[in-house]
C-alpha positions in Angstrom: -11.5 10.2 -6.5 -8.7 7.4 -5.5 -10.3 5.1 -2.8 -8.0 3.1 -0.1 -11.0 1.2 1.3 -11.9 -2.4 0.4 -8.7 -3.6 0.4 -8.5 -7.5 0.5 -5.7 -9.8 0.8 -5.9 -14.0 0.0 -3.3 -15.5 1.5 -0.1 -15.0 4.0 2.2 -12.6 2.7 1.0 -12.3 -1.0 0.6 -9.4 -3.2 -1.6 -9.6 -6.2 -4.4 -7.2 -4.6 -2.0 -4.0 -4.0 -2.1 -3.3 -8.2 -5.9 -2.3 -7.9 -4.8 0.3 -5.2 -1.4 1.7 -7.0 -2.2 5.0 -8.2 0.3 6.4 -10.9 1.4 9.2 -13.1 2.0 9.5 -16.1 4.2 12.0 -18.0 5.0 11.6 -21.9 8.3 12.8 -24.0 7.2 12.8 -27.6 10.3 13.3 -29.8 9.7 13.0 -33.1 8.3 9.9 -34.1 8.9 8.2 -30.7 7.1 8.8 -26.8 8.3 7.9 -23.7 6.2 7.3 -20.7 7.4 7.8 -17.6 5.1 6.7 -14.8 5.4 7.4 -10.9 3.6 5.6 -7.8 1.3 8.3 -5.6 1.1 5.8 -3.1 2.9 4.4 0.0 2.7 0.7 0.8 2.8 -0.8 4.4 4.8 -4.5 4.6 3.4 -5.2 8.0 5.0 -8.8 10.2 2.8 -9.6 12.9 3.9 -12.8 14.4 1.4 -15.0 15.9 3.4 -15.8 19.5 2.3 -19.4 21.0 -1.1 -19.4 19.4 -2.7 -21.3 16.6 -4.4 -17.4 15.4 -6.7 -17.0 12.5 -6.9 -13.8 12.0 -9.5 -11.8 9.2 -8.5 -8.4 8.9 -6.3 -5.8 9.9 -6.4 -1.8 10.6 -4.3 1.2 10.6 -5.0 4.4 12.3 -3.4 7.2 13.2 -4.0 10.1 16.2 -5.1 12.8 13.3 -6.4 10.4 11.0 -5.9 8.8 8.0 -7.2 9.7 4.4 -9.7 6.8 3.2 -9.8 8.8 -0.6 -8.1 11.2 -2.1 -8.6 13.3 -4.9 -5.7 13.8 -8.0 -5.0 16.4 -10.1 -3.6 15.0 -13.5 -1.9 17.8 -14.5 0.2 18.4 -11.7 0.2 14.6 -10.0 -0.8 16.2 -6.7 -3.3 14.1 -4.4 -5.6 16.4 -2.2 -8.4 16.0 0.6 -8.6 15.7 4.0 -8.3 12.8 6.5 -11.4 11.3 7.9 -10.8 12.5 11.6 -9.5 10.2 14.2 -12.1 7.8 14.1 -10.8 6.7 10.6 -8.9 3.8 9.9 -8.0 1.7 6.9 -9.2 -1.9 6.7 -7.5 -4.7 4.6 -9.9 -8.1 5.1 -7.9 -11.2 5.5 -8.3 -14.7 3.9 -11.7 -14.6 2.7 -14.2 -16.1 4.8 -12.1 -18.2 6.6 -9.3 -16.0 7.3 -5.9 -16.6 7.6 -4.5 -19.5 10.1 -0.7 -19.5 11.1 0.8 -22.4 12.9 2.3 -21.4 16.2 5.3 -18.7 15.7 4.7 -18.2 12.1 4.5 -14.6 11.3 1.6 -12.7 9.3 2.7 -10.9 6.7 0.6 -8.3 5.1 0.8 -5.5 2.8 -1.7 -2.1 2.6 -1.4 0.2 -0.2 -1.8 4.0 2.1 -2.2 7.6 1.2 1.7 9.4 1.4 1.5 11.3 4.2 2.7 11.9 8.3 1.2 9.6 10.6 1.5 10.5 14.4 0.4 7.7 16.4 0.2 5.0 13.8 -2.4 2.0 15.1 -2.0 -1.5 14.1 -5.1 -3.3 15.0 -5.8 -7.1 14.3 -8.8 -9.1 14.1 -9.5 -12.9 15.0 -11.7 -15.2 14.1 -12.8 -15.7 17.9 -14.0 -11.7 18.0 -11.0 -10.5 19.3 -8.9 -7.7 18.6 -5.5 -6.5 19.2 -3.4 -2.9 19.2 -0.1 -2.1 18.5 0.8 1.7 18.6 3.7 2.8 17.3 5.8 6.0 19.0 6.3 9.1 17.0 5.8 10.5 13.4 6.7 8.6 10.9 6.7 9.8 7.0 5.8 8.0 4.2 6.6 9.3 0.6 4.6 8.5 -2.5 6.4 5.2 -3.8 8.2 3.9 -0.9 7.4 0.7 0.8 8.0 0.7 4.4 8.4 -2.6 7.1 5.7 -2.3 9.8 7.1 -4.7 12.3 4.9 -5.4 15.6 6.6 -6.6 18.4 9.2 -4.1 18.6 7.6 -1.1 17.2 9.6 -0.4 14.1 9.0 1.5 10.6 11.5 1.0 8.4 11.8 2.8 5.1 13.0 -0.3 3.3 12.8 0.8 -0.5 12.2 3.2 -3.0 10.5 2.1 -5.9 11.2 3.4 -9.3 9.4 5.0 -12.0 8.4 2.3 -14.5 7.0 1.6 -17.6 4.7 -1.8 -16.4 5.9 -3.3 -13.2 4.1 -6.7 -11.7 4.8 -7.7 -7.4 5.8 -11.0 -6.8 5.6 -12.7 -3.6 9.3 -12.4 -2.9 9.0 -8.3 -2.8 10.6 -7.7 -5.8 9.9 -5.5 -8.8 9.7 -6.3 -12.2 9.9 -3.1 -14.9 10.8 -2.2 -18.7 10.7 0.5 -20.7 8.1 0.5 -23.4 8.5 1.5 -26.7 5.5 3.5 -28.3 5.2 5.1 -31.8 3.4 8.8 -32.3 2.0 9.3 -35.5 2.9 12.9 -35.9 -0.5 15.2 -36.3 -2.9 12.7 -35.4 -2.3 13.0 -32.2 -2.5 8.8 -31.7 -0.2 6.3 -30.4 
């Protein structure tokens, strides 16, 4: 079973907790002496700006919900990279916790930048919700359906209800995020001894 919940991000618009969430796939092409692995993301990732208007905000988590739902776990079939299971009703929402302890302070009109790794899937009536350190809370809905496909990464932007698809992430043999977005990948080179079924 692939879990979404417990998602946890450090700092303002960082990305080193989204590899525990980034389910894969792996394929092999054995050819002779030589395999290739191909792997593909099941996931969908949410870049989501929140800017924090005239305040000084802390803010320590953030949710996303949507009118029918929104799977917290999935379940995968290995041989067929398929992800099944039901969404958690409307009640449901994912949670990413922001900052530790302290949470995340932004200086008056900086913008909150955080990323959620989310099941592929429709969402009607997507739900932004923020948290602050004073108790409060605050909701952005967001008009329509919007699609997200396993291994694109899509811009959430509050304040004038956009989702953008804004990339399509490729296959990959080992990829690392960086804080600037972008996506680092080579293809490995693996040896099959023939008959012994090792690598």
């Amino acid at each position: 079973e692939l879990q979404f919940t417990g998602q946890a991000q450090e700092g303002n618009n960082t990305t080193s907790h989204l590899s525990a969430y980034d389910y894969c796939r792996a394929s092999a092409d054995i050819s002779g002496s030589c395999g290739h692995f191909s792997f593909s993301h099941l996931v969908s990732w949410m870049k989501i700006c929140i800017p924090s208007g005239t305040n000084n905000d802390t803010f320590k988590g953030i949710s996303v919900s949507a009118d029918e739902g929104i799977a917290l776990s999935r379940t995968l079939d290995i041989r067929t990279g398929e992800m099944s299971g039901t969404r958690n009703g409307a009640s449901a929402s994912l949670y990413i916790s922001l900052g530790g302890e302290s949470g995340i302070k932004l200086d008056k009109d900086d913008v909150l930048t955080v990323y959620l790794t989310v099941p592929a899937d429709s969402y009607t009536g997507l739900t932004v919700r923020t948290y602050d350190a004073g108790g409060g809370s605050y909701e952005y809905v967001f008009d329509g359906t919007h699609e997200f496909l396993a291994g694109h990464y899509y811009l959430v932007k509050v304040g004038n209800s956009d989702v953008t698809d804004i990339r399509e992430l490729d296959g990959f043999g080992l990829y690392r995020c960086h804080g600037d977005g972008m996506v680092y990948s080579w293809e490995p080179s693996v040896t099959y001894t023939e008959g012994t079924g090792q690598i």
